[in-house]
N, C-alpha and C positions, 0 to 999 in steps of 0.2 A: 513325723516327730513321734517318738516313744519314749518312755521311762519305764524300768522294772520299779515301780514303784508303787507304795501300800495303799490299798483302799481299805475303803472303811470299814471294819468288822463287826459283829455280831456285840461286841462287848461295849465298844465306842459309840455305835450305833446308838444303844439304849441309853448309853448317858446323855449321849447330843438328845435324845426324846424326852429325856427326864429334863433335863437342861433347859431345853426350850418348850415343853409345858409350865415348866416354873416363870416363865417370863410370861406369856401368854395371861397366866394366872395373875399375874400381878403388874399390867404395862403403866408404864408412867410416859405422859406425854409430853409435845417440848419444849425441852428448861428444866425438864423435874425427874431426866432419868435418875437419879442419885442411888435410889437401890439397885438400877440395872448396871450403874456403872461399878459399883463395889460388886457384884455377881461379875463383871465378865472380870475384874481385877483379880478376884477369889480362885477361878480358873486359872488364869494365866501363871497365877503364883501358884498354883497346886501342881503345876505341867511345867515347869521352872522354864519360864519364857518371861524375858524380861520386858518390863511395860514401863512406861515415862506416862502423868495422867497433869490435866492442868489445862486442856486444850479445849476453849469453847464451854468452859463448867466442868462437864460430863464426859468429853472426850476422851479416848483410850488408845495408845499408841502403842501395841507388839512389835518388839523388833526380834528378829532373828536373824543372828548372822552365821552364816556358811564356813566351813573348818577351811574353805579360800576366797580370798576376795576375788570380786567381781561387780555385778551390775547391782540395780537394786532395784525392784518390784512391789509393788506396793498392791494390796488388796483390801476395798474398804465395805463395810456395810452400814447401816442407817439401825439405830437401834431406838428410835423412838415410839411412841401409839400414838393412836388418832385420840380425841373426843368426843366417842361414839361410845352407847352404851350396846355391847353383846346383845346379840337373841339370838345365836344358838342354842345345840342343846349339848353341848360339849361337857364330860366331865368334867375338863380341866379350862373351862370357859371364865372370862377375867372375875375377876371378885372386887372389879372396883368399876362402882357403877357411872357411868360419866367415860369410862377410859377403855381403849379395845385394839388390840391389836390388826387391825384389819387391811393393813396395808403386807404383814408379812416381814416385819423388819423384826422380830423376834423368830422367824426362819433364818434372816439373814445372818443375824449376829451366831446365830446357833452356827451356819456352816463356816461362816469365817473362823468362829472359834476353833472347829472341828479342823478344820483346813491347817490351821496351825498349830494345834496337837501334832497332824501326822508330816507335819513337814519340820518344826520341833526338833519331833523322834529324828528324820535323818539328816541333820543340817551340819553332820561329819560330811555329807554328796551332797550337801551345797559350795556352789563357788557365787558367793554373793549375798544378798540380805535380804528378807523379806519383811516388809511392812504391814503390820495388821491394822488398818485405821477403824477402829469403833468409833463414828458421828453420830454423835446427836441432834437434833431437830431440823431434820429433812424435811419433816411436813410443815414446820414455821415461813413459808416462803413470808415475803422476800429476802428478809434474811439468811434464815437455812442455819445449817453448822458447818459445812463445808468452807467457805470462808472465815468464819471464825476461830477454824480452829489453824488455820495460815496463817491467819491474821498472828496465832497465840504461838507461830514456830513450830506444828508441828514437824515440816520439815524444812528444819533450819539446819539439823546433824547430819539427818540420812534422806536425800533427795532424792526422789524417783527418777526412773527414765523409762516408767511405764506404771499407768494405774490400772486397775479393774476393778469392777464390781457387775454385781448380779442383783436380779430381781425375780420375787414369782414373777409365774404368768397363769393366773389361771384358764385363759385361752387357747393356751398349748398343752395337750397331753403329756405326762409324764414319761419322761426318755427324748424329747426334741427339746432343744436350745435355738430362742429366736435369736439373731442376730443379722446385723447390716450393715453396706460399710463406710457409711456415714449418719444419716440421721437416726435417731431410735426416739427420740421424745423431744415435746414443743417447749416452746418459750413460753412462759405461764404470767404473761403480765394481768391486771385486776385495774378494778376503777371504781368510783363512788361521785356521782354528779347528783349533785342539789340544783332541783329545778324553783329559783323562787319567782313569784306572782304576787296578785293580790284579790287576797280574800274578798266574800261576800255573802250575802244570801240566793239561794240556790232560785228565787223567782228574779231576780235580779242580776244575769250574766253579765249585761255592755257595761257594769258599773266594776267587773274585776275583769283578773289578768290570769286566767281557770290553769293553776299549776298541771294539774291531773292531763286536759288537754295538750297542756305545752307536752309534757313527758310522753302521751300518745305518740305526737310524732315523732321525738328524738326519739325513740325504741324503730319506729317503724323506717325513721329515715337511715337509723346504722344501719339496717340489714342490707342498704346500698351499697356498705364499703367493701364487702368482700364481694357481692356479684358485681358492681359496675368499676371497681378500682382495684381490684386486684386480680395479676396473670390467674386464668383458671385452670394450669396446672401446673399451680401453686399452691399450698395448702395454707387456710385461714378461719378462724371463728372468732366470732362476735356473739357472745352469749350476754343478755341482762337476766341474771339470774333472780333478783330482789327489787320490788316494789314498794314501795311505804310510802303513804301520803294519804291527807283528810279525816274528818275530825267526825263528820255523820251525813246523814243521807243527804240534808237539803242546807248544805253546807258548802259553796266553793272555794276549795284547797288552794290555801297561799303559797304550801312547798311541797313536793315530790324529793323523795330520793330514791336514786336508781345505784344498784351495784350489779356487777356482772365480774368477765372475763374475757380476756384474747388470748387465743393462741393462734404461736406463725412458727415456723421451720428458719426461713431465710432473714437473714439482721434487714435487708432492704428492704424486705416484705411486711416487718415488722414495723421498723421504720414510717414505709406508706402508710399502714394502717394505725398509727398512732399519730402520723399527723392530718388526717381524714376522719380520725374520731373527734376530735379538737375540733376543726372547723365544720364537721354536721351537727355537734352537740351546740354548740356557740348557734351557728345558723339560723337551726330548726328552732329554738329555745328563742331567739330573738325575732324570729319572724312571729310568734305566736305573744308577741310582748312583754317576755319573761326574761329572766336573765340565767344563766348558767354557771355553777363553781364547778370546776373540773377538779378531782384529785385523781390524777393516772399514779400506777403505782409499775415499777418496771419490776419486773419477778424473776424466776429462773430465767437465763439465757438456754435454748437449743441444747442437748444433749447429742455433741456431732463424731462419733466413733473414727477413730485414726482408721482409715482403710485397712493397714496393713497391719493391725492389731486386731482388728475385725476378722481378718483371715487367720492372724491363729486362733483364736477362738473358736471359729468354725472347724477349722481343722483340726483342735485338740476335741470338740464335740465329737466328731466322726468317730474320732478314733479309741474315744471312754466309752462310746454308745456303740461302736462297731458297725454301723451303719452310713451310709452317706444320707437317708431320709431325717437323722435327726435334726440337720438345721433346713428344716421347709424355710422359703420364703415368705419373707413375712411383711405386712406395712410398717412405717411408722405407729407413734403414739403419738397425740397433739397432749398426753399428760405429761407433768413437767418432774423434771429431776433435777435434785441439788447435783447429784454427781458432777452436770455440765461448769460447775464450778470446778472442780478437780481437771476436769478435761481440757478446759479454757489454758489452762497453768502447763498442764503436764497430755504427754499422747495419751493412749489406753483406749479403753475399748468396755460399753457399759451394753449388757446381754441379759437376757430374757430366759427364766427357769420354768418350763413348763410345769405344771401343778395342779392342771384339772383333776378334779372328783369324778372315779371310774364309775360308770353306770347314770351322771346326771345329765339330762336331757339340754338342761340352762346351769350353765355355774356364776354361780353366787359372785359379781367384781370384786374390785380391790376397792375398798373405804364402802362396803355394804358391810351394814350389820349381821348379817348371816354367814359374812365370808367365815371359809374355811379353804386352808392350807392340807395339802395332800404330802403325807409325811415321807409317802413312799421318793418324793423328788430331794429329799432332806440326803441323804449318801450320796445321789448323783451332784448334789449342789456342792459338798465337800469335794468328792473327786473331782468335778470339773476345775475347781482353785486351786488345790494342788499341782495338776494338768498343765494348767494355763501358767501358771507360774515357774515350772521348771521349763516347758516350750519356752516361754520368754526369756527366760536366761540363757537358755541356749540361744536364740536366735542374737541374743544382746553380746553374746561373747564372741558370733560369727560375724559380726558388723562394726567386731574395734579390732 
């Protein structure tokens, strides 16, 4: 698959960098894009691409349609921040303290946008329509914006018959695109169980029901459900991330709460371990004379790449990067993405932007305060959406 078609130039370049330092500088997180979403609107209408907005709040809908009908492709990115306050030492590091772009989705929107400027420009050599979906609150699981903005019709005119989206990576060097072709990121389900009891004083145990102790073992009895109850090559975690409970030293705690997280790959897998968290929390809690509130919370579903979307992908990577080494092999993520909402509806194919920092030893994750984005992967991320979207129209117009 090939296009004589525009990459990203010298002139474009520097605007997507101005573009997406201004966001960077000012992230709003979600529910509250409202200046990001007038910025990507401002573009859209200065590069005469028509947008429909009204989707999920903050939602932003690019349409562009092709001087022939045809398929229609849809390309989306996540424009929200975290609620992390920066400590880099970035120039153009946020200026609102509480809020941080650290996940990278002020990259994202930067190259969608960019993506759609230069397909824009030749959409006289399109046969078909392209969909620019700007979502809002990716990181709000379990909500998210990708459902809501369905939920709000975004497409209810122009229906895909193929999505994508991209993400950093800063685990991948700049010039490789991860991809696979099926799984890329877990199911993000979360939980909060209240362990109650009954107080006392701390010389005086046989007279309470020691909350602190009951919660010992529910911590220690889940880490049973993924080594004794789940296939072990299957992928699973049981993480209690939060503890709270008790009032001072010689004090026995009436109530504990615990919050953590799950993540699974496979719906069965997930399935088992949601109902084995239930009955080791219930169990462990009642054997120790306490009793248990469960709130399980179901989160993202599995982000599962259409195989055969997964292959152009990889195969338009090869061929923008001119190499076959650019899509190494790669694991999964057990971290979760709204995408898998888009994908559940529609095929497509959700890929991985390499973005490590040349010369650092450890690079800084994604939702670290230090992160940083390597701007040099900012052109390759535009021409790969471009890429991938003229391969899928073609391949969409050899298959009707």
């Amino acid at each position: 698959m090939s296009h004589t078609l525009p990459a990203v130039n010298e002139t474009l370049l520097k605007q997507l960098i101005e573009f997406r330092r201004d966001l960077h500088q000012f992230p709003e997180v979600s529910g509250e894009e409202y200046e990001t979403s007038q910025k990507i609107q401002a573009e859209l209408s200065k590069h005469g691409i028509f947008f429909r907005t009204g989707f999920a709040k903050t939602g932003v809908l690019g349409v562009i349609r092709g001087a022939k009908p045809g398929p229609t492709v849809a390309l989306r990115a996540d424009i929200d921040a975290l609620p992390i306050t920066e400590k880099t030492d970035l120039p153009f590091a946020s200026q609102k303290a509480g809020s941080m772009h650290a996940c990278g989705h002020d990259a994202h929107t930067t190259m969608l946008l960019g993506a759609g400027i230069l397909l824009n420009e030749y959409k006289n050599e399109l046969s078909g329509t392209v969909l620019l979906v700007f979502q809002p609150a990716e990181e709000a699981s379990p909500n998210g914006g990708a459902k809501p903005m369905m939920d709000d019709g975004v497409f209810d005119e122009y229906v895909p018959d193929v999505i994508f989206g991209q993400h950093v990576w800063p685990d991948l060097p700049v010039g490789q695109i991860g991809i696979r072709s099926k799984e890329m990121m877990g199911a993000t389900d979360r939980f909060k169980v209240v362990i109650n009891g009954s107080g006392g004083h701390a010389s005086m145990p046989h007279q309470t029901n020691d909350a602190i102790i009951a919660a010992n073992h529910v911590v220690t009895m889940l880490q049973t459900i993924v080594s004794r109850n789940v296939n072990p090559i299957d992928a699973a975690v049981v993480t209690v991330g939060r503890i709270e409970g008790g009032y001072r030293y010689n004090v026995i705690a009436d109530t504990v709460t615990l919050e953590g997280s799950i993540r699974t790959y496979k719906e069965e897998t997930k399935a088992r371990v949601k109902k084995r968290f239930h009955e080791v929390v219930d169990h462990a809690a009642k054997a120790m004379g306490t009793t248990a509130e469960i709130d399980y919370i179901d989160g993202y579903e599995a982000t599962i790449n259409t195989p055969e979307w997964a292959e152009v992908v990889k195969e338009t990577a090869m061929d923008v990067m001119g190499s076959e080494e650019a899509t190494p092999t790669v694991d999964p993520s057990l971290g979760g993405e709204d995408f898998s909402r888009f994908l559940n509806q529609y095929p497509g194919a959700f890929f991985w932007l390499g973005s490590a920092i040349e010369g650092r030893e450890v690079q800084k994750p994604l939702h670290d305060p230090k992160f940083e984005f390597n701007e040099k992967a900012l052109p390759i991320g535009v021409n790969m959406l471009v890429r991938v979207t003229m391969n899928a129209l073609e391949k969409l117009h050899h298959k009707k």
